[in-house]
C-alpha positions in Angstrom: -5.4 32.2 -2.9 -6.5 31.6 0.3 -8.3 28.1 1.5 -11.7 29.4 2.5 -14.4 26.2 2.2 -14.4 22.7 2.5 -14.0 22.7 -1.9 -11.2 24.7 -1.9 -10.0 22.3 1.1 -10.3 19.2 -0.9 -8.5 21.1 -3.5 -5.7 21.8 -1.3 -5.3 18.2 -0.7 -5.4 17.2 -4.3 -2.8 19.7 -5.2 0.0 17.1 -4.7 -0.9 14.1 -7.4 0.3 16.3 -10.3 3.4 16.8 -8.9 4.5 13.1 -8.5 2.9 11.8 -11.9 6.0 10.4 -12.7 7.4 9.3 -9.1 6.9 5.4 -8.7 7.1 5.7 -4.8 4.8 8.5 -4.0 1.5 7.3 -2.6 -1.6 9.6 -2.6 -3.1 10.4 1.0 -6.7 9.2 1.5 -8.7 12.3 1.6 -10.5 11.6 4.4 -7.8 11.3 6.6 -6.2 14.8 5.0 -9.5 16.5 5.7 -9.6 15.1 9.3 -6.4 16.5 10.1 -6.6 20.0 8.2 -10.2 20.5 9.4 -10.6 23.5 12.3 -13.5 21.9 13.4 -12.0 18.3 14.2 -8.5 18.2 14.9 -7.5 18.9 19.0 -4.8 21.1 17.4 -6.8 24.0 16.9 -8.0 23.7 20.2 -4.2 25.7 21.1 -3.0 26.6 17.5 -4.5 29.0 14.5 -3.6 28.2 10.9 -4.3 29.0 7.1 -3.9 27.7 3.9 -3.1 28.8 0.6 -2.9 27.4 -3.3 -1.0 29.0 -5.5 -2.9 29.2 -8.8 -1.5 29.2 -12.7 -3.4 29.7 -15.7 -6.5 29.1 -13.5 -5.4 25.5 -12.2 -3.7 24.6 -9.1 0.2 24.5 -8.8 1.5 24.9 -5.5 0.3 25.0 -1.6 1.3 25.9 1.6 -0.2 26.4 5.4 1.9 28.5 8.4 0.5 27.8 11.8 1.1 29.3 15.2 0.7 27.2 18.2 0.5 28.4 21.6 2.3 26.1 22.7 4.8 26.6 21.0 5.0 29.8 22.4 5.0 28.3 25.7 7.5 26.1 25.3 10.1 27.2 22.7 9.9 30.8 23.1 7.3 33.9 21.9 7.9 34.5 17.7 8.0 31.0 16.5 5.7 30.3 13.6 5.4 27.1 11.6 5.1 26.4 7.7 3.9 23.1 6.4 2.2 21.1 3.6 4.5 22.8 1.1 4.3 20.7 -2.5 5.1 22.7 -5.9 6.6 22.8 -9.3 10.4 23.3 -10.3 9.7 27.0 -10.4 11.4 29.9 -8.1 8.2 32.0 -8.7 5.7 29.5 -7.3 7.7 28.7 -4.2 8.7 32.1 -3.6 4.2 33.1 -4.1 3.7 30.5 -1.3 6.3 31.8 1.2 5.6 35.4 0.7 1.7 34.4 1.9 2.7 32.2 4.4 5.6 34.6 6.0 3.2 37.6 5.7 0.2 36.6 8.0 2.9 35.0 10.4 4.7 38.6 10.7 1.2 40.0 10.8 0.8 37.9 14.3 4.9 39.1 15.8 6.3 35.9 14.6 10.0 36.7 14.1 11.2 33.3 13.4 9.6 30.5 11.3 10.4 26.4 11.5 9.2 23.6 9.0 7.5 21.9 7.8 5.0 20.9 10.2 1.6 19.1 9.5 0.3 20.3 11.2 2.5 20.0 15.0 5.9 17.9 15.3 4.1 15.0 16.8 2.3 14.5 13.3 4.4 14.2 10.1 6.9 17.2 10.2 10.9 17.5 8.1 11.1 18.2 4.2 12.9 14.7 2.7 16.1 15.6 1.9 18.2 12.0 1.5 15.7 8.6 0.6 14.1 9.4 -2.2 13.7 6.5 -3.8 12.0 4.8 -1.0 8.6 4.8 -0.7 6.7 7.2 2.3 5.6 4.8 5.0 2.3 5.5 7.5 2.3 9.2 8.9 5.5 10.4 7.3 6.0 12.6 3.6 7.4 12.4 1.0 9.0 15.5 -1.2 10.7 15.9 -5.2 14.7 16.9 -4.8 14.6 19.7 -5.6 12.0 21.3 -2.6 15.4 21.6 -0.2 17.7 23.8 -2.5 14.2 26.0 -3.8 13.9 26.4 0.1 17.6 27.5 0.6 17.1 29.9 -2.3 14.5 31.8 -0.1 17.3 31.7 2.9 15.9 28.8 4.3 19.2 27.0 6.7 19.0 23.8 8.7 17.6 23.3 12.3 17.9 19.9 13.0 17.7 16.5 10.9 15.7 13.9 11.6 16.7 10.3 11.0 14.5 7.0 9.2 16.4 4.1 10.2 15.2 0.5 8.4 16.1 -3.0 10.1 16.0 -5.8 8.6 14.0 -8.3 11.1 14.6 -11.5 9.3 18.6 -12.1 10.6 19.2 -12.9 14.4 20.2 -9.9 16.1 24.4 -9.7 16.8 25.6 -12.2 20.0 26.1 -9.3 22.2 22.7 -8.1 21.8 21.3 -11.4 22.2 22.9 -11.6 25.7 21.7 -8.2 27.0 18.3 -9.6 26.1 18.7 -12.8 28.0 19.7 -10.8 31.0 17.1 -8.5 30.4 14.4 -11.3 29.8 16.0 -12.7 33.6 15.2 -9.0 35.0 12.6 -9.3 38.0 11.5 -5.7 37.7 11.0 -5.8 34.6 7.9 -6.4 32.5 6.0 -6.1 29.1 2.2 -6.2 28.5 0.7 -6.1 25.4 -2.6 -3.4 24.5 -5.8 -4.3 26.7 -7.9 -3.5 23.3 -10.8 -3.2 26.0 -9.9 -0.2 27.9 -7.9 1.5 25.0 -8.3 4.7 25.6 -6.9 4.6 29.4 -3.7 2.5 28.0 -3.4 5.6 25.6 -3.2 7.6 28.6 -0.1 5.4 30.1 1.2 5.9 26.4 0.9 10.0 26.8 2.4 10.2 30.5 5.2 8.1 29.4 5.8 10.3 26.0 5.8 13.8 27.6 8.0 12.7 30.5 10.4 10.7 27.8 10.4 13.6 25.2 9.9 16.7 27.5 14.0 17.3 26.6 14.4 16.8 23.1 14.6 19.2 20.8 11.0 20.8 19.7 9.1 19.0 22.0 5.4 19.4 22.6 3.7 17.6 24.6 0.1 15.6 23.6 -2.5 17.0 24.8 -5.7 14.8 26.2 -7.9 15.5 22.9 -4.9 14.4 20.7 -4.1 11.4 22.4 -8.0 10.7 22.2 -8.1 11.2 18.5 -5.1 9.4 17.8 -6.0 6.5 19.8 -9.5 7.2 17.8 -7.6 7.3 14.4 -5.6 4.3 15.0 -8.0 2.1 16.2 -9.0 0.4 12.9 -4.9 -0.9 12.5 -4.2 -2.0 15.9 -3.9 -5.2 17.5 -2.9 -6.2 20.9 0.7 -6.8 20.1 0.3 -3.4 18.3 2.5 -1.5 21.5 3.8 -2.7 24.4 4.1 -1.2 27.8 7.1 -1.9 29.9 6.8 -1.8 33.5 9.7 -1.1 35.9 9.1 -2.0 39.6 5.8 -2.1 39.1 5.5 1.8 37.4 4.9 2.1 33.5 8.1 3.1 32.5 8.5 2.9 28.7 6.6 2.1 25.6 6.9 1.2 21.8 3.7 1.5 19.6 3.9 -0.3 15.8 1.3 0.3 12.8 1.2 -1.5 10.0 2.6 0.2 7.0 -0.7 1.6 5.3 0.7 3.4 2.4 1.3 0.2 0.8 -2.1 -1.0 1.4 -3.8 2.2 0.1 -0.7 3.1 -2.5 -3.7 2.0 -5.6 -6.5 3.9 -4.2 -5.6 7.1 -5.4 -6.5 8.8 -2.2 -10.6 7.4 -2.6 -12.4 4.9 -0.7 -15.3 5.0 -3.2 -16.7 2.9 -4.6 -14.2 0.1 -3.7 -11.7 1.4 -2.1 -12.9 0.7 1.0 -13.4 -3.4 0.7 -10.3 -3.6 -1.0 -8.7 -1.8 2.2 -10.6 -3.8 4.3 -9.9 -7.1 3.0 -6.1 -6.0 3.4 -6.2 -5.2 7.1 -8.2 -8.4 7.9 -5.7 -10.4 5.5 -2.7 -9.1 8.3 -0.1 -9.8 6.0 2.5 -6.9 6.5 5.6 -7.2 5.1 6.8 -3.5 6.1 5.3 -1.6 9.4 6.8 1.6 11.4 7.5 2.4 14.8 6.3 6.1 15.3 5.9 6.5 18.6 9.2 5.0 21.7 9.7 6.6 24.9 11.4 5.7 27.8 11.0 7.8 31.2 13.8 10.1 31.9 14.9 8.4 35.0 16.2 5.8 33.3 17.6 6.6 29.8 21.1 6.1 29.5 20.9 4.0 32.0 20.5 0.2 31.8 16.9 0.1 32.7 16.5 2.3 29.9 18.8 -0.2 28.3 17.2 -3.3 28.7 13.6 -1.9 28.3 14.3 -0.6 24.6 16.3 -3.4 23.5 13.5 -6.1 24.6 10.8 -4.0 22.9 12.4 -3.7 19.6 13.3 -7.4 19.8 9.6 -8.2 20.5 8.7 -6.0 17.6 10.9 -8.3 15.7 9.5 -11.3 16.1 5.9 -10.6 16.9 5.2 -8.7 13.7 7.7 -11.5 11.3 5.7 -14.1 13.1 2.3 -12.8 13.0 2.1 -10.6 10.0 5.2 -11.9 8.0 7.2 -8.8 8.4 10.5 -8.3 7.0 11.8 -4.7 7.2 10.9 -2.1 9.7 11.2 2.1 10.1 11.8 3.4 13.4 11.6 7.2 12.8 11.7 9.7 13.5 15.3 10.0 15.5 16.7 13.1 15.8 20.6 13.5 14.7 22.2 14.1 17.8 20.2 11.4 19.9 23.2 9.4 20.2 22.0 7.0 23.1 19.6 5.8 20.5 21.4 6.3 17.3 24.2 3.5 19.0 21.3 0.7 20.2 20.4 1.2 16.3 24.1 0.5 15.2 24.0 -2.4 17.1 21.1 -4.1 15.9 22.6 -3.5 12.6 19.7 -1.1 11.3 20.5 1.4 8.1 19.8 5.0 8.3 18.2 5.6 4.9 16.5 8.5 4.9 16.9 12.1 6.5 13.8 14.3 7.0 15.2 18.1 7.9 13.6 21.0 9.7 14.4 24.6 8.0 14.4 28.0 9.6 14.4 31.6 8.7 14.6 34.5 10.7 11.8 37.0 9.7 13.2 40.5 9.0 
């Protein structure tokens, strides 16, 4: 059934809870947030993108849901034809999964897609990849979380891999390796290089620095899309409530903004006993958490370096120093011990080697399906 009102919409977004009764890591989204995001209206993304949702319906209760998306963008960027699925959550059952895909694959035909990627909720610049390895961690801030069996009921339908994306964890509490520690002096000795923390009083043009340096950075990777104005103003809006100076830091080369890291806290774990409602308490109880600071896990979402300097040691020195700074700002100020720095996709080797060396884990994979449509 199609998602027509705001009630059906707050049913799409409770569709999930059933499904992970029984999984002791899953958290429940706040549905706020959820309706934010999925909401036409609101959400910059429709601003260059159409979408729809369905439920899948048993016995007159909700089982299953999906959404498939085109973005022009996309179009632009990647090629005319390429439609998106995402949100996907149902039961064990071939027939429910295969009810879902048949809507979703339809009205994307029914536009000329020939080729459909996911998931993606909505864009790959929000949370995007099915879980395929890391289940029994727990879903940290702006990333999903899936049952084992979603990847092989996908496969069934003649869904194949695209592209992996990586979840690596460090462990911030041991001193990094000697050789890193050495690149860091040297790059601490750098003249033209520097590192500023947030001005949380003109936030909204430091977000601007942060989009200029994430489209140039990203503007070759795989499935790249770049941030619009609008969604760098929402998500600068969105975050605002969990950041803190030392939340990202800039890094300047001769005197040009040249790289970046931003940090958030990891909500799920403050929210994980909410059940997806601020009301009646939820809210004080959330609030009390964020002013309390104590953090012991937080994720880095969002790096970029420029391209004129990756692999090279600008690039380098300006990654390593930011990750080290993560390291000790947020176990010094917020008690952190383990971090996520996701997602990295599988052949990003420059990257995938400065994470070897710091002696970070690669502990979940989040993967990106496709399927040609006949």
């Amino acid at each position: 059934m199609r998602v027509v009102d705001r009630r059906a919409l707050k049913t799409f977004v409770r569709v999930p809870a059933p499904l992970y009764r029984d999984d002791p890591v899953w958290v429940a989204p706040l549905m706020f947030e959820r309706l934010g995001l999925l909401s036409k209206d609101k959400n910059p993304f429709f601003q260059h993108a159409v979408a729809e949702y369905w439920i899948a319906y048993r016995d007159g209760r909700p089982v299953g849901r999906i959404s498939a998306q085109v973005d022009e963008l996309v179009q632009e960027l990647h090629g005319e034809g390429i439609g998106h699925f995402g949100f996907v959550e149902a039961p064990d059952d071939p027939a429910v999964f295969e009810a879902l895909f048949e809507a979703a694959e339809s009205w994307l035909r029914d536009r000329g897609m020939v080729r459909v990627l996911g998931p993606f909720n909505l864009s790959i610049n929000e949370e995007c990849g099915l879980l395929v390895d890391g289940f029994e961690h727990p879903p940290q801030i702006m990333t999903g979380h899936a049952r084992p069996y979603y990847g092989p009921s996908l496969e069934r339908l003649g869904y194949r891999k695209a592209k992996d994306l990586r979840a690596y964890e460090v462990d911030v509490i041991p001193k990094l390796p000697d050789g890193i520690q050495r690149i860091l002096r040297r790059a601490e000795g750098e003249p033209r290089l520097r590192l500023r923390n947030l001005r949380m009083s003109r936030l909204q043009r430091d977000f601007r620095i942060i989009r200029d340096i994430f489209n140039d950075a990203w503007a070759e990777n795989w499935g790249f899309l770049p941030f619009t104005e609008a969604e760098i103003e929402k998500l600068c809006k969105d975050l605002r409530p969990l950041l803190r100076a030392h939340s990202c830091k800039i890094a300047y080369w001769n005197g040009e903004p040249a790289a970046f890291m931003l940090t958030l806290p990891d909500l799920n774990s403050l929210i994980s006993d909410l059940d997806g409602r601020l009301l009646p308490f939820g809210w004080a109880k959330l609030v009390g958490r964020v002013l309390r600071g104590r953090y012991p896990r937080a994720r880095v979402p969002l790096l970029g370096v420029r391209r004129k300097h990756q692999n090279r040691l600008p690039g380098t020195f300006m990654t390593l120093l930011l990750i080290d700074r993560f390291r000790t700002d947020w176990r010094h100020r917020h008690g952190l011990e383990r971090g996520e720095l996701s997602w990295i996709l599988e052949d990003n080797e420059s990257m995938k080697r400065i994470l070897a060396a710091i002696h970070s884990v690669h502990y979940k994979t989040y993967r990106i399906y496709q399927k040609a449509l006949d």
